[in-house]
LUMMI-455444 format. One record per residue: residue number from 1; z, y, x of N, C-alpha, C in turn. Coordinates in Angstrom, 3 decimals. Layout:
<pts>
+-----+----------+----------+----------+----------+----------+----------+----------+----------+----------+
!   n !       nz !       ny !       nx !      caz !      cay !      cax !       cz !       cy !       cx !
+-----+----------+----------+----------+----------+----------+----------+----------+----------+----------+
! NUM !        Z !        Y !        X !        Z !        Y !        X !        Z !        Y !        X !
...
+-----+----------+----------+----------+----------+----------+----------+----------+----------+----------+
</pts>
This chain:
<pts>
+-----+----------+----------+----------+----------+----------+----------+----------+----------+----------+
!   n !       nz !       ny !       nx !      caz !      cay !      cax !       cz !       cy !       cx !
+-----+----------+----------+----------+----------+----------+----------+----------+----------+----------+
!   1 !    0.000 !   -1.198 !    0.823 !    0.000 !    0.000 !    0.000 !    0.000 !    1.255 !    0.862 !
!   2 !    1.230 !    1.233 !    1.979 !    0.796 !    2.892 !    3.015 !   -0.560 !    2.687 !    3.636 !
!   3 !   -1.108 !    1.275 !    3.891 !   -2.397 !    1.964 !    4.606 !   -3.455 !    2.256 !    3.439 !
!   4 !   -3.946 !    2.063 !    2.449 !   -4.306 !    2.629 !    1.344 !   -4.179 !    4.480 !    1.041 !
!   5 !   -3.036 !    4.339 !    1.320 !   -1.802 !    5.551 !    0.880 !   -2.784 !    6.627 !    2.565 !
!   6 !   -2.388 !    6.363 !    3.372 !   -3.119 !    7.054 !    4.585 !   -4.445 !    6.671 !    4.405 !
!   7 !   -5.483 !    6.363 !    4.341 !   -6.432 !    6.392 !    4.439 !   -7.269 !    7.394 !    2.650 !
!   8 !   -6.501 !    7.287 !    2.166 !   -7.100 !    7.904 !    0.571 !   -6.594 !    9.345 !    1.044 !
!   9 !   -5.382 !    9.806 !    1.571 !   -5.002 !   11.136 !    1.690 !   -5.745 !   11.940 !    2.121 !
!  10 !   -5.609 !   13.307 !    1.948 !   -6.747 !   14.081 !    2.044 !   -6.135 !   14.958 !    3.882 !
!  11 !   -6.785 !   15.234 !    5.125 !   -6.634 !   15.558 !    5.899 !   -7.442 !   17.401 !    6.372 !
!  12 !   -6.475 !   18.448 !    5.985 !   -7.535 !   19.337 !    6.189 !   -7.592 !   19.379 !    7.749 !
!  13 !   -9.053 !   19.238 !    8.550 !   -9.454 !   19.516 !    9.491 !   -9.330 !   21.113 !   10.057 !
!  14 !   -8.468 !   21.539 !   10.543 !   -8.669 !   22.972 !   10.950 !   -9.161 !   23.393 !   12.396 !
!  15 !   -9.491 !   23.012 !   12.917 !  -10.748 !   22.861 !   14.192 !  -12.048 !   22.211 !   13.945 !
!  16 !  -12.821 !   23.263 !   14.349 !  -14.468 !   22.518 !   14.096 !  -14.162 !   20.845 !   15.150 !
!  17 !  -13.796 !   21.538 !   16.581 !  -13.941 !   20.496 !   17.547 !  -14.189 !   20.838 !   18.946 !
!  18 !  -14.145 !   19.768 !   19.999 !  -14.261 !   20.541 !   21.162 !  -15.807 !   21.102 !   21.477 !
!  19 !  -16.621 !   20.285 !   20.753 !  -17.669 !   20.222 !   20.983 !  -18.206 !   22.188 !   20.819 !
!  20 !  -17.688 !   23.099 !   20.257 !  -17.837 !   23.951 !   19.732 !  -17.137 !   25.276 !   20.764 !
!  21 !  -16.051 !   24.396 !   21.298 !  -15.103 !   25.327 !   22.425 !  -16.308 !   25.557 !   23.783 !
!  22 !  -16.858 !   24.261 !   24.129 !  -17.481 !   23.671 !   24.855 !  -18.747 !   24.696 !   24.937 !
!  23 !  -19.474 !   25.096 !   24.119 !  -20.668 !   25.891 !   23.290 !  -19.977 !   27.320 !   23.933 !
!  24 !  -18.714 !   27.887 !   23.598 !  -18.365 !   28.911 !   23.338 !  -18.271 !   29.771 !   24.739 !
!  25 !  -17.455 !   28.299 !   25.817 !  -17.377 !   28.528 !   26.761 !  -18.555 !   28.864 !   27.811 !
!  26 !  -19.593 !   27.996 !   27.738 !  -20.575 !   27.736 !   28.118 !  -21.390 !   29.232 !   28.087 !
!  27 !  -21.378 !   30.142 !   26.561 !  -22.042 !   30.935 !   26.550 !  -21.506 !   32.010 !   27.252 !
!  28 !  -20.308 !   32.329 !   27.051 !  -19.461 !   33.138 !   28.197 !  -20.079 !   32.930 !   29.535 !
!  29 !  -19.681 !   32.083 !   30.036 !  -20.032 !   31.964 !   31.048 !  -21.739 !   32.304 !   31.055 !
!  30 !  -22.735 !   32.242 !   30.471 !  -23.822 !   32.532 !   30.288 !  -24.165 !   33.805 !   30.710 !
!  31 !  -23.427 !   34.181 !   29.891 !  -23.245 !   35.987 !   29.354 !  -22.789 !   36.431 !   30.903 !
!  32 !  -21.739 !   35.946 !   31.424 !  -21.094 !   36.736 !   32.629 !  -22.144 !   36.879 !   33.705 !
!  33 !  -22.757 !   35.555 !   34.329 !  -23.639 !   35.329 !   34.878 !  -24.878 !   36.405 !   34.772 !
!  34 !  -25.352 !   36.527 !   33.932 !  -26.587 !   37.559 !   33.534 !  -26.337 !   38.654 !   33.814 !
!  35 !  -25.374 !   39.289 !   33.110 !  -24.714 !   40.617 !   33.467 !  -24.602 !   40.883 !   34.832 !
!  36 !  -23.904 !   39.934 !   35.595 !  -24.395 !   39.900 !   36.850 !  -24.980 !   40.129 !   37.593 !
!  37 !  -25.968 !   39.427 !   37.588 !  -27.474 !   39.435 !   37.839 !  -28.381 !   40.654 !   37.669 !
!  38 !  -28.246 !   40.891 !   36.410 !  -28.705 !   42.471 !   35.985 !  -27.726 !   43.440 !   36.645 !
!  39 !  -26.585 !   43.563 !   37.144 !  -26.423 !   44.204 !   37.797 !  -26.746 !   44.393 !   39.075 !
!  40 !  -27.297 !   43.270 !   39.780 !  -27.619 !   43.228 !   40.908 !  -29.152 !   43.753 !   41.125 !
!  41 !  -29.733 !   43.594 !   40.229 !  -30.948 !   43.998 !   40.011 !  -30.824 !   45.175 !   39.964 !
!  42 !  -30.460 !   46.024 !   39.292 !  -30.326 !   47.685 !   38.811 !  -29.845 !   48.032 !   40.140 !
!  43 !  -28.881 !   47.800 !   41.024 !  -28.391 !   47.954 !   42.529 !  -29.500 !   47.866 !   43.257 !
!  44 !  -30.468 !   47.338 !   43.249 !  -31.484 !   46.601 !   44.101 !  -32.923 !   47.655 !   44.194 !
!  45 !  -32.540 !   47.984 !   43.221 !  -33.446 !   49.036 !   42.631 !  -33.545 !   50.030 !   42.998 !
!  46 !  -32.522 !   50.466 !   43.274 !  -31.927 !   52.383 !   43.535 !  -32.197 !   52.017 !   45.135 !
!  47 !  -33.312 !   53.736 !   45.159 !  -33.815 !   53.750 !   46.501 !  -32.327 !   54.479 !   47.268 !
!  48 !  -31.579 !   53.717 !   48.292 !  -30.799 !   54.733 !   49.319 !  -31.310 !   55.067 !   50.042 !
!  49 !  -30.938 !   56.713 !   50.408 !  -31.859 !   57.209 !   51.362 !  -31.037 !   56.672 !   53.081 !
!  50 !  -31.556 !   56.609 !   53.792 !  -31.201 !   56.000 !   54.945 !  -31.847 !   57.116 !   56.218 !
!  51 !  -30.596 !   57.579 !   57.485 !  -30.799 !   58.303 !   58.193 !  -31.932 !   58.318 !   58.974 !
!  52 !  -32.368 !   59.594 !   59.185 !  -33.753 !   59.886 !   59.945 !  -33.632 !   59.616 !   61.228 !
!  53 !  -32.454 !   59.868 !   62.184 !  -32.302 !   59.694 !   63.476 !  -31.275 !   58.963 !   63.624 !
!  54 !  -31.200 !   58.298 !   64.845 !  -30.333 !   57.351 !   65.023 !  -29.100 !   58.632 !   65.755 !
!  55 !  -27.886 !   57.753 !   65.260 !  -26.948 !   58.795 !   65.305 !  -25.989 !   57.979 !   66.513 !
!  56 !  -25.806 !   58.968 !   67.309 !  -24.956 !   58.405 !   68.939 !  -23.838 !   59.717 !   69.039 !
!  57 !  -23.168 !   58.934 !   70.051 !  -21.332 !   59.552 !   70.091 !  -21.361 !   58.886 !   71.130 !
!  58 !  -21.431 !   59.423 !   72.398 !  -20.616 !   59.171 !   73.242 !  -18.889 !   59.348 !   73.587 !
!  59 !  -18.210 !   58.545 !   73.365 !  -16.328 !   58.141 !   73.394 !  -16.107 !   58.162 !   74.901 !
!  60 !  -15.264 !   58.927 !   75.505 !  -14.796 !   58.388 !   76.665 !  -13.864 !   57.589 !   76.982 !
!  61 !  -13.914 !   56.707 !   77.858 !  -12.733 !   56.185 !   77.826 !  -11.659 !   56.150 !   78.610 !
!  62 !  -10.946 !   57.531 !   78.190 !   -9.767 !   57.837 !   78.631 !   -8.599 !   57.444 !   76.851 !
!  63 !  -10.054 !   57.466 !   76.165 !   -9.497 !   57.508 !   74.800 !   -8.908 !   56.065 !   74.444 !
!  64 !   -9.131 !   55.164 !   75.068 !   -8.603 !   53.737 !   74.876 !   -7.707 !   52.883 !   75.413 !
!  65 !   -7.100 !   52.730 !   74.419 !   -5.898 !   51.465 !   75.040 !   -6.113 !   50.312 !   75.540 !
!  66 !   -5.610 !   49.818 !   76.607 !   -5.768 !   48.591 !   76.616 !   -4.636 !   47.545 !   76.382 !
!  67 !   -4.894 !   46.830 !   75.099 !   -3.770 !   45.744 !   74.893 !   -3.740 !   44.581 !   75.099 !
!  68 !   -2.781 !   44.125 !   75.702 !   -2.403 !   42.543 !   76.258 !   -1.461 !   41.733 !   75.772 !
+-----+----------+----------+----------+----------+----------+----------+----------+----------+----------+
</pts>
């Protein structure tokens, strides 16, 4: 009679399932990835301007430590 009794009862399911977490996660991660990407692209893009002459400094070295 209880297994009757459990099996006729009514069970509300309140999770679709993992299968759905799985989906959810997946697209996140989708999403992050791209964004990404498109950001790297838009970076990639933008001309920096970069110096005309090479730039020198002579340091003497009275200016340096030497550590041991």
């Amino acid at each position: 009679m209880k297994l009757i009794q459990l099996i006729m009862q009514f069970r509300k399911k309140t999770s679709i399932g993992n299968s759905t977490n799985l989906v959810r996660l997946s697209i996140k991660i989708i999403a992050v990835l791209l964004i990404l990407f498109s950001i790297i692209v838009l970076v990639d893009k933008i001309d920096f301007p970069s110096p005309n002459k090479q730039i020198e400094k002579n340091i003497p070295n009275e200016n340096f430590k030497v550590v041991k």
